[in-house]
N, C-alpha and C positions, 0 to 999 in steps of 0.2 A: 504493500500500500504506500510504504514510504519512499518506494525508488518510484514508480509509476506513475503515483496520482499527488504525492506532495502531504499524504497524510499519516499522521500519527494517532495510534492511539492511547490514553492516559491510564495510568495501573489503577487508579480510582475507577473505570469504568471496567476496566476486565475484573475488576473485583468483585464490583456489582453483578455481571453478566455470568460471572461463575457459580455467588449467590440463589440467582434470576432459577437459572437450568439444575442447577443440584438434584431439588425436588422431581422433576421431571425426568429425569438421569434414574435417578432412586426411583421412581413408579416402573419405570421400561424396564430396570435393573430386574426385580424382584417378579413383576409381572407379565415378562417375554416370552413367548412363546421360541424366541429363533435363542436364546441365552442356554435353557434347558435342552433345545433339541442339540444344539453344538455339543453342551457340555455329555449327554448321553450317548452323542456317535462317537467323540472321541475313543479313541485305545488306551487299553491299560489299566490297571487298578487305582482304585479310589484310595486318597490320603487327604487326613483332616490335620489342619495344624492352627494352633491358637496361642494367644500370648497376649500379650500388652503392654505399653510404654506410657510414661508419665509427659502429659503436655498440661501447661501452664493455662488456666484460666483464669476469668475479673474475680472465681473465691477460692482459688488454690490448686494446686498442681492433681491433675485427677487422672486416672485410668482411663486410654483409650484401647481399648478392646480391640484383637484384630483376629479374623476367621480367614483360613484360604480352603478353598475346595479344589482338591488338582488330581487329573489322574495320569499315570505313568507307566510305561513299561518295565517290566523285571529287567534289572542288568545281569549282567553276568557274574556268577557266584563265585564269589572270592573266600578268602583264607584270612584268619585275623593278621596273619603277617603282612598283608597285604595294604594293612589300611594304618597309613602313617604319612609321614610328611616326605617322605622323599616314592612313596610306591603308591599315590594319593588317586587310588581306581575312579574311574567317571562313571559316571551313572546316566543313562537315556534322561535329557529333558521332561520335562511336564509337557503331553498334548491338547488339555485344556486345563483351565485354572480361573477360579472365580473368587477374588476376594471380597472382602467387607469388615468395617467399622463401625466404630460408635461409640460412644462416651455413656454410658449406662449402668445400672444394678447387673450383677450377675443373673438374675430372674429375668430382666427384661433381656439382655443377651442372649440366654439358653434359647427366648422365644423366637429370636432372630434366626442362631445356629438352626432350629430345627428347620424354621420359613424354608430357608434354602436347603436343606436335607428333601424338604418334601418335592420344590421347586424343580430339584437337579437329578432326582429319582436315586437319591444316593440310599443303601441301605435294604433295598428292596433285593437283590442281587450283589455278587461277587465280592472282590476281595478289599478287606477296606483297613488302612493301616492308619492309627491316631499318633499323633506325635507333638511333644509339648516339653516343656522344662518340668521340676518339680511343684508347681502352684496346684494346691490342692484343687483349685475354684474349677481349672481346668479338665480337670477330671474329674469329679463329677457334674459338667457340661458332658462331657464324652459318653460317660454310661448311663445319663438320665435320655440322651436323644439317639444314642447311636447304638446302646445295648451291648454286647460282647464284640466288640473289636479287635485287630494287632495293635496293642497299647509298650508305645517304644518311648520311654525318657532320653529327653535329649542325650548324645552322647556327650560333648561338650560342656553341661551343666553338672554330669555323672562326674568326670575327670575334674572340674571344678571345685565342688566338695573334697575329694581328694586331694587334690592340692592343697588347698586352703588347711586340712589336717597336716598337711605334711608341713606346713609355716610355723605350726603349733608346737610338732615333736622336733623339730629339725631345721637348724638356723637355715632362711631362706639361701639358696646358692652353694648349700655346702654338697659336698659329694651324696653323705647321706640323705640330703634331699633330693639329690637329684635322682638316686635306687630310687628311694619313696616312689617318687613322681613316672619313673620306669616301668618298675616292676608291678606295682599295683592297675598302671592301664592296662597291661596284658593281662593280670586277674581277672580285670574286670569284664575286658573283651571274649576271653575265653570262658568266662564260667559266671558272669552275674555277680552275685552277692555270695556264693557260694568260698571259694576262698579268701574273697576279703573280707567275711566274719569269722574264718579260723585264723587271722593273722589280727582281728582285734580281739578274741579269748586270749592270744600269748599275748598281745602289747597291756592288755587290762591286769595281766598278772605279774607282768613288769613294771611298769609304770606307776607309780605313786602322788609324782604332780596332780593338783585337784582340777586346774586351769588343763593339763591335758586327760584325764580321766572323762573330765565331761565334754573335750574335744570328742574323743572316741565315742562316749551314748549319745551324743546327736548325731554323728555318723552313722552310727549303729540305724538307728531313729530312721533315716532318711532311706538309707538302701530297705531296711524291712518294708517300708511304707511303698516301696517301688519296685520290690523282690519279682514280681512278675511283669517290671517293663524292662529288664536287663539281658533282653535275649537276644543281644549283639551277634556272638558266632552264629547263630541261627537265620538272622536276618541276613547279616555279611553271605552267608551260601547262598541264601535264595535271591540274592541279588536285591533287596529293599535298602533302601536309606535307613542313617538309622540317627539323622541327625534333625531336627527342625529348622532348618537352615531356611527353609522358604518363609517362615511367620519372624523369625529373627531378620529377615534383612528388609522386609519389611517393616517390620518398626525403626529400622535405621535410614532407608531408604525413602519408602513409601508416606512413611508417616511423619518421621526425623527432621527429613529433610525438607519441609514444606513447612512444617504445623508447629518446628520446636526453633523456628530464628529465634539469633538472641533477641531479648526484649520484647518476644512477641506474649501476648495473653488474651487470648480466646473469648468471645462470648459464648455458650456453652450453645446454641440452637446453630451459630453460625460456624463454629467447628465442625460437627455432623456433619453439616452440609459440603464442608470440605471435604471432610474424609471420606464421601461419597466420592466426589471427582478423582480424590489421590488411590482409591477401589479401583474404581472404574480402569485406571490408566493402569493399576499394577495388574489388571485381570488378565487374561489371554486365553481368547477362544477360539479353535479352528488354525492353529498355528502350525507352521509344515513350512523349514526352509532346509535349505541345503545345510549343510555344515562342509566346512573346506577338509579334516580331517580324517572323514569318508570317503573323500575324492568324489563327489557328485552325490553321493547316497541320501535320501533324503531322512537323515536323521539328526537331531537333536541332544546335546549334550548337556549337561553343567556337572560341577564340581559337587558332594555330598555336604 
């Protein structure tokens, strides 16, 4: 407009106009007939993922809620050896993917998750894998709409925890922390909660510090509480992700980067309606491009 006609347009008025359609975005969104048919022919199995990040509003920093709906092909079954920073497997892209937000109660969110579960025919048929960090709120979202699932904790949150223990028993950077920090991912990856609570029965019968004693029961605490989402070598073979990687880069990306400038703070009606627009743009349906690392193939990558 500005090279051709001599016009500009003012960020007060794209603001307003993004305002203006939000609503109207949001009705098509939820209400589409061509949204559900995409997301149903799509290939590949169903994967929910949920989370939330903190943006600033005019009465305090509040929770926006963030859902993706995607489904994806199995990759190819790897080995826990496999999965590290220098032998870092790819995994087939997402062929369709539907997100959504909102600054809400967890009650009114659950009524959201389901809206689009019914919307997108999720549930009724095939394979459907849940993936989230450790927030309670998040799962039970997951078994009150979606009933028995593949419920996977984040891996990155799981190895998290562990670390953070390992600052507790063992000066950060020293050799001994950095076993810690070794040995116990391959525990984890290989076997769950399985040998990393025979290695906190010996540390609880050595250890004496109180500050690290109750390091160890809130460990204890978190892997019990997630004993049946730790089935890493399991997933690694059948080729599933096993990380939340698509709801985490989302709240850095999708939501982050828009919704958290510094100095900014929200009217709470008029956020919503953002995080409609910044949905809509992170969503992806009907997507089919080359990738150059297939040589012509038409398939789809990203990283776990």
């Amino acid at each position: 407009m500005k090279a051709w006609r001599g016009l500009e347009v003012s960020h007060e008025t794209i603001r307003m106009l993004c305002h203006q359609e939000a609503p109207k975005i949001k009705q098509f969104v939820e209400e589409s007939v061509e949204v559900s048919k995409d997301f149903i022919a799509a290939k590949g199995n169903v994967e929910i993922t949920i989370d939330a990040t903190k943006v600033n509003t005019l009465t305090g920093w509040r929770d926006m809620k963030i859902g993706i709906f995607s489904k994806r092909l199995l990759g190819e079954g790897v080995e826990i050896s496999y999965w590290d920073k220098r032998t870092r497997r790819m995994l087939p892209d997402v062929h369709a993917r539907v997100a959504f937000a909102s600054i809400e109660e967890k009650d009114l969110f659950q009524k959201r998750v389901n809206a689009f579960r019914s919307l997108l025919h999720v549930g009724s048929t095939g394979d459907i894998s849940a993936l989230g960090d450790g927030a309670e709120w998040i799962w039970n979202i997951i078994r009150e709409v979606f009933g028995g699932v593949r419920e996977c904790l984040d891996v990155y949150h799981a190895l998290k925890h562990l670390s953070g223990v390992g600052k507790v028993l063992y000066k950060e950077g020293s050799d001994d922390y950095k076993q810690w920090q070794e040995v116990t991912k391959w525990e984890l990856l290989e076997s769950g909660f399985d040998k990393i609570e025979k290695r906190l029965d010996t540390l609880e019968q050595k250890i004496q510090g109180k500050d690290e004693r109750e390091t160890l029961r809130k460990l204890r605490g978190y892997f019990e509480n997630h004993r049946e989402r730790l089935c890493y070598r399991e997933r690694l073979a059948q080729g599933r992700a096993i990380g939340s990687g698509q709801v985490e880069g989302a709240c850095k990306s999708m939501m982050g980067r828009r919704l958290k400038q510094t100095g900014a703070r929200w009217n709470g009606d008029r956020l919503n309606e953002m995080a409609v627009l910044c949905s809509v743009h992170d969503s992806d349906l009907g997507k089919n491009t080359e990738c150059k690392q297939c040589k012509g193939k038409k398939r789809l990558h990203t990283k776990l």
